[in-house]
C-alpha positions as CSV (number, residue, x, y, z in Angstrom):
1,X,30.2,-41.9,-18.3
2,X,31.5,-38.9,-20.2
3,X,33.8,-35.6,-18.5
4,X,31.8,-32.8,-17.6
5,X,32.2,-29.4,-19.3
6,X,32.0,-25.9,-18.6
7,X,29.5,-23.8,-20.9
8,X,30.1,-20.1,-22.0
9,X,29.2,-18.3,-18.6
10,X,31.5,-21.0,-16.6
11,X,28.6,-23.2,-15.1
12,X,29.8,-27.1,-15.1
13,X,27.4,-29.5,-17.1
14,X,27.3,-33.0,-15.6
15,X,26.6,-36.5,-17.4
16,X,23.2,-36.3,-19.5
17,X,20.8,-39.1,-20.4
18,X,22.7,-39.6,-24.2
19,X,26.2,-40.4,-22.0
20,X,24.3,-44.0,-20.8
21,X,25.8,-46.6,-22.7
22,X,23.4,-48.5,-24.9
23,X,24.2,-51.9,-23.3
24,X,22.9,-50.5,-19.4
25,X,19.5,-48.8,-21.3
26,X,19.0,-52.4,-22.3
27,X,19.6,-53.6,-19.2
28,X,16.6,-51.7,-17.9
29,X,14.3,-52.3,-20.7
30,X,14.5,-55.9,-19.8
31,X,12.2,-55.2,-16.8
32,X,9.6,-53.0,-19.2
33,X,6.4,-53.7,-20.5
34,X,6.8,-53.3,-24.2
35,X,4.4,-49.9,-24.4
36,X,7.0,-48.1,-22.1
37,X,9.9,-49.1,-23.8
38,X,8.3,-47.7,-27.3
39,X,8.0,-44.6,-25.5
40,X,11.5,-44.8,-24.1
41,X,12.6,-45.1,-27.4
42,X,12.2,-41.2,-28.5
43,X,14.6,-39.7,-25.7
44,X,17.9,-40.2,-27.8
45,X,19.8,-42.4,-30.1
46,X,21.4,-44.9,-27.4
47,X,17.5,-45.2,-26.1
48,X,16.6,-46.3,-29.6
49,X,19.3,-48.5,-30.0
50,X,18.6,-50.2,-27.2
51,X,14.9,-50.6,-27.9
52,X,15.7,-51.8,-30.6
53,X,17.6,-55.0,-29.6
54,X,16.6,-58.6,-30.1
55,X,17.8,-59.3,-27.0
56,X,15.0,-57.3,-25.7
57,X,12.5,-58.7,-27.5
58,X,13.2,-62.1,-27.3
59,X,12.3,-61.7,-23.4
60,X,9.2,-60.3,-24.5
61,X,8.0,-62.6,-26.3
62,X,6.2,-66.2,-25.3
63,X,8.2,-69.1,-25.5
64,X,6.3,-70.6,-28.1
65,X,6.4,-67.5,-30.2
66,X,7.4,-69.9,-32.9
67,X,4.3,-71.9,-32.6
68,X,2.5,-68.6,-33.6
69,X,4.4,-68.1,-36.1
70,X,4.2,-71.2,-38.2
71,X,0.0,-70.5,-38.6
72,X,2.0,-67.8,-40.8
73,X,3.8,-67.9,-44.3
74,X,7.2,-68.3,-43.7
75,X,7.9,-65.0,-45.9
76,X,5.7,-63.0,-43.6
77,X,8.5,-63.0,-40.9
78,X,11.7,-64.7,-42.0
79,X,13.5,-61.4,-42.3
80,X,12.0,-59.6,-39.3
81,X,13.7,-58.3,-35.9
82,X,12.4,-59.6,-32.7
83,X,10.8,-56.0,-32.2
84,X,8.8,-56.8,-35.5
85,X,8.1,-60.3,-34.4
86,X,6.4,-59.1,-31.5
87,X,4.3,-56.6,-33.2
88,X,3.3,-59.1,-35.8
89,X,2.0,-61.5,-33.2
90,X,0.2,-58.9,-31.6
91,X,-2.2,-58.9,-34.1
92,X,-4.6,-61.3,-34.8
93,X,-3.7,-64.7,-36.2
94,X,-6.3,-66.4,-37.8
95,X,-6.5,-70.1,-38.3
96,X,-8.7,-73.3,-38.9
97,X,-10.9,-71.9,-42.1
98,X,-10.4,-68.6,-40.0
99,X,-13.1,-69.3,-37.5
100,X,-10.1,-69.3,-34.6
101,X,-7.3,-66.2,-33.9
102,X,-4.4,-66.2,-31.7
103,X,-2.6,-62.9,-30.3
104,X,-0.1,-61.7,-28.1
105,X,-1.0,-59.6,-25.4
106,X,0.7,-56.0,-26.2
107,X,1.3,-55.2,-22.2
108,X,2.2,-58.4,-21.1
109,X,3.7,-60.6,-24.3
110,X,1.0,-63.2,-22.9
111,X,-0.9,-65.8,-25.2
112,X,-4.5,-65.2,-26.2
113,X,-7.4,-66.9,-28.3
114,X,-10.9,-66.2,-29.6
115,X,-13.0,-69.0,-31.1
116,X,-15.7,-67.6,-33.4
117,X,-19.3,-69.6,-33.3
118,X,-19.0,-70.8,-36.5
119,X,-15.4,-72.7,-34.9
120,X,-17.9,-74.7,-32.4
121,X,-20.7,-77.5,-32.9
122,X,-23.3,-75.6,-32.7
123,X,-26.8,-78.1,-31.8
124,X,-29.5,-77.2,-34.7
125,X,-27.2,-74.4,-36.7
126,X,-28.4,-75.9,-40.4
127,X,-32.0,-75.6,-39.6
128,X,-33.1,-71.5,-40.3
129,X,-36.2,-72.3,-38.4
130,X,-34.0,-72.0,-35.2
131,X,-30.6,-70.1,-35.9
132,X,-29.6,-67.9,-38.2
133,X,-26.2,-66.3,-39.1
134,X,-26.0,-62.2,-38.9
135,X,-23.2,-60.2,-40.5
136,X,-21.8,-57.7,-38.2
137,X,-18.9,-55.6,-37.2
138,X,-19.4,-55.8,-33.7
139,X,-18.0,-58.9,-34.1
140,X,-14.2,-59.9,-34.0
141,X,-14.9,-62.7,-36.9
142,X,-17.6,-60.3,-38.4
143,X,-20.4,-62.7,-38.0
144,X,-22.3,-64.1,-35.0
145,X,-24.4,-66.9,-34.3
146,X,-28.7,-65.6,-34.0
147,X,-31.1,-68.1,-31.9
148,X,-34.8,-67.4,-32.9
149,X,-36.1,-70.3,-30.8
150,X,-35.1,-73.9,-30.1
151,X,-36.1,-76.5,-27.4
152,X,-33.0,-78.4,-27.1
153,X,-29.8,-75.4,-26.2
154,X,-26.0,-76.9,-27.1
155,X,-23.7,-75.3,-28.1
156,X,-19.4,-77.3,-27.9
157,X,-15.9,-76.2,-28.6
158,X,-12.5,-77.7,-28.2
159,X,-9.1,-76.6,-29.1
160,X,-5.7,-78.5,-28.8
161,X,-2.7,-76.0,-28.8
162,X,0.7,-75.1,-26.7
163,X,-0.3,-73.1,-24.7
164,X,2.4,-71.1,-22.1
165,X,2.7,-71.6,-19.0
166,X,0.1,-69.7,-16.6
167,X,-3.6,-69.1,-15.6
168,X,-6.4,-68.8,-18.0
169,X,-9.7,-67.5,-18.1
170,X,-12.6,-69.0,-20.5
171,X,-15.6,-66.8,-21.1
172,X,-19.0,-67.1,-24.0
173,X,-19.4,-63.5,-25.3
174,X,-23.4,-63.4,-25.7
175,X,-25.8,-60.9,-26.3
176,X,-29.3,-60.6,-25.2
177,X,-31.7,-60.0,-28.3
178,X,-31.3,-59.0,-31.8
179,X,-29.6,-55.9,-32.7
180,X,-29.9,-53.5,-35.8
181,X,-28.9,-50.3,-36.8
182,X,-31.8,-47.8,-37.9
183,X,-31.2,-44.7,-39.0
184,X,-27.7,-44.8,-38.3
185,X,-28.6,-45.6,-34.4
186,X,-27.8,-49.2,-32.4
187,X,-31.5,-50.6,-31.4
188,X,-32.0,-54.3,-30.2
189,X,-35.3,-56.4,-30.9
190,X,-36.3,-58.5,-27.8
191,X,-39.3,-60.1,-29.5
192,X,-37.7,-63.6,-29.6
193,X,-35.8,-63.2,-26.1
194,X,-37.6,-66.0,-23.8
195,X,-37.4,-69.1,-21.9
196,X,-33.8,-67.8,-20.0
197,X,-36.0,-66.6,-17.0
198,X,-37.0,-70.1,-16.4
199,X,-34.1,-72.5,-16.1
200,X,-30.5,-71.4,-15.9
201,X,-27.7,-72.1,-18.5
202,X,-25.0,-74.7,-17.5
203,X,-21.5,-73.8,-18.8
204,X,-18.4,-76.3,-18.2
205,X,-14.9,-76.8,-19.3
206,X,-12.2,-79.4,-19.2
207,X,-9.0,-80.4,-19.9
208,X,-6.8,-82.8,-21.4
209,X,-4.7,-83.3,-17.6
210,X,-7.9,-83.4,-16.5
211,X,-8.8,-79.7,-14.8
212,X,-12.9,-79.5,-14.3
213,X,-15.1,-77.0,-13.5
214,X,-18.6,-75.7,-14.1
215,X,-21.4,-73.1,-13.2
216,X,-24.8,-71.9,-14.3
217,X,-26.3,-68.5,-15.2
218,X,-30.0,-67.2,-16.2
219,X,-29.4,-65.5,-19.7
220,X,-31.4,-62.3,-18.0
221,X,-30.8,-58.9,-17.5
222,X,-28.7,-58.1,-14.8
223,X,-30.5,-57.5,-11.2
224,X,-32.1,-53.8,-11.2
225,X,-31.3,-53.4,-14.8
226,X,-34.3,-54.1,-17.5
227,X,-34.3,-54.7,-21.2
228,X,-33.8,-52.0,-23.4
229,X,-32.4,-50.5,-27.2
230,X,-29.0,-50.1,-25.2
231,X,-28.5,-54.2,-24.5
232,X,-24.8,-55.0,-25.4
233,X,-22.4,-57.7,-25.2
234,X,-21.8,-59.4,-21.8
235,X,-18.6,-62.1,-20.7
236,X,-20.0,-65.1,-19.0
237,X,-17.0,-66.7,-17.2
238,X,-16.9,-70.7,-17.6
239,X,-13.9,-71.2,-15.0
240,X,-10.2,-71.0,-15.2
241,X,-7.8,-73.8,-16.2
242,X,-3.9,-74.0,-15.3
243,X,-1.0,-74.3,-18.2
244,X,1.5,-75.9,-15.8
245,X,3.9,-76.7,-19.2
246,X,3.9,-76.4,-23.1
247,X,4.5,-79.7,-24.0
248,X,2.2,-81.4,-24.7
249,X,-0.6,-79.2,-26.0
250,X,-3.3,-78.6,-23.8
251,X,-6.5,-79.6,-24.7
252,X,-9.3,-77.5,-23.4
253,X,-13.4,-78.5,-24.2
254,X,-16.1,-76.1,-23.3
255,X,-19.7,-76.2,-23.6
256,X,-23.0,-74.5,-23.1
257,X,-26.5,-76.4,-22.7
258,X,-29.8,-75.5,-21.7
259,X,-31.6,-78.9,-22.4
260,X,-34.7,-79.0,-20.4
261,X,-36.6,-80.1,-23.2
262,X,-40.1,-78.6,-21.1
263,X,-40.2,-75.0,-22.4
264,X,-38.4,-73.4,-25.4
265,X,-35.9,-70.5,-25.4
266,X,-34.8,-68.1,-27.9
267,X,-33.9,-64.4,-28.4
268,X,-29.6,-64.2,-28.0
269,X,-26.9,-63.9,-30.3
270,X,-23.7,-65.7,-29.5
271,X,-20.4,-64.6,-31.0
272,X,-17.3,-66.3,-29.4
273,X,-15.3,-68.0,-26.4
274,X,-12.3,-66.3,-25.5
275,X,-9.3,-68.0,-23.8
276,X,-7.3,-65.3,-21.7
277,X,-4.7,-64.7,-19.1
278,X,-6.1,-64.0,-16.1
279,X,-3.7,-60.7,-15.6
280,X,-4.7,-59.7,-18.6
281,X,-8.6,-59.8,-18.1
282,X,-7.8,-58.4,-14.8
283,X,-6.0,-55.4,-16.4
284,X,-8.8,-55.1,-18.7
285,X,-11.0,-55.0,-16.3
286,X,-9.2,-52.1,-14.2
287,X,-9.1,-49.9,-17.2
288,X,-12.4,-50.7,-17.8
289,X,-13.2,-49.1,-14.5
290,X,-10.9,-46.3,-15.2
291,X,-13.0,-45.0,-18.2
């Protein structure tokens, strides 16, 4: 690697990090997640170099990177590094009217979607009597979807697209009330919350190869937990789906129905379906309980 050297008082100084050739740093990266590898990146130039190199980033990214990248204007990324590429896709992509976003995950380089309310069929939406649209920054698409009361509950989605290989996890983000700021303070209004207690909810997803699955839950608060100005957002898993291959596109349709036409229900906000790895929920999750 490089000839050691004697310093002023006669001591011999081996090989140091800065003497590894750029090509073997490389070598190692290869086997990073992309978060160490940015770190990695501030010991010394041939660390840089190396992360750095489009041959490391083309491993991290999806195969279909390029699918991503045509939702995109061509000048947005015709003159970018792979390193670039990857942290442009790791940012939200929106798409369809902007009701949909797809992302890379920044730990794993993995595929993942949101699909705002206002991207699903939504039973009842254009009558303000039962639903109302509220502006928020809680929500990724900065608007959710408000049920005041309705006897008939459906809500659809479907998506066609090509996704990687690999397990996925589809959840509904819903909330339980109405919430508000007053005074600069969170509060949520439970006046309209009813009718969940009663019957439970029937989620279900399928897809295009023809992968089912189903469950139900009562839209309650959780057991020894009661309603309060501190509700927040809950994930209400549908199932999991497998991507054995990209080609063709996978179509996944998801749906959520309460239609026991014998008592009304009302009171929750629903903002989106998200469409994740399962590693990556489960790393989520695990820093989750970390905090």
């Amino acid at each position: 690697m490089g000839s050691s050297f004697s310093s002023a008082n006669g001591s011999a100084i081996g090989p140091s990090l800065g003497d590894i050739p750029e090509s073997c740093v490389a070598s190692v990266f290869l086997h990073l997640p992309p978060p160490e590898i940015c770190n990695l990146a501030r010991l010394n130039r041939a660390f840089r170099g190396a992360a750095s190199s489009d041959s490391v980033w083309e491993k991290k990214l999806p195969r279909n990177y390029q699918d991503l990248l045509d939702l995109l204007p061509l000048e947005r990324y015709q003159s970018l590094s792979k390193k670039d590429i990857f942290a442009l896709l790791s940012r939200p992509i929106p798409f369809d009217d902007g009701n949909k976003e797809v992302w890379i995950d920044r730990l794993t380089g993995q595929v993942c979607m949101a699909i705002s309310a206002k991207g699903m069929a939504i039973t009842g939406i254009e009558d303000r009597r039962y639903w109302n649209w509220i502006a928020t920054e809680e929500s990724r698409f900065h608007v959710v979807a408000y049920l005041q009361q309705i006897w008939w509950f459906e809500i659809d989605g479907m998506i066609r697209f090509n996704l990687p290989p690999g397990i996925y996890c589809l959840s509904f983000r819903i909330h339980l009330g109405r919430f508000s700021k007053r005074l600069g303070r969170r509060v949520c209004h439970f006046e309209h919350t009813h009718g969940w207690e009663l019957k439970p909810v029937r989620f279900s997803l399928s897809t295009s190869d023809g992968q089912e699955t189903s469950c139900e839950y009562y839209l309650t608060a959780k057991e020894g937990e009661e309603m309060s100005g501190r509700e927040f957002w809950r994930d209400y898993k549908v199932g999991e789906f497998v991507v054995s291959c990209s080609e063709p596109s996978t179509e996944v349709r998801w749906s959520m129905k309460q239609i026991d036409c014998t008592h009304s229900k009302g009171g929750i906000c629903v903002d989106s379906v998200f469409i994740i790895p399962t590693d990556v929920k489960q790393n989520k999750k695990r820093k989750a309980a970390v905090k």
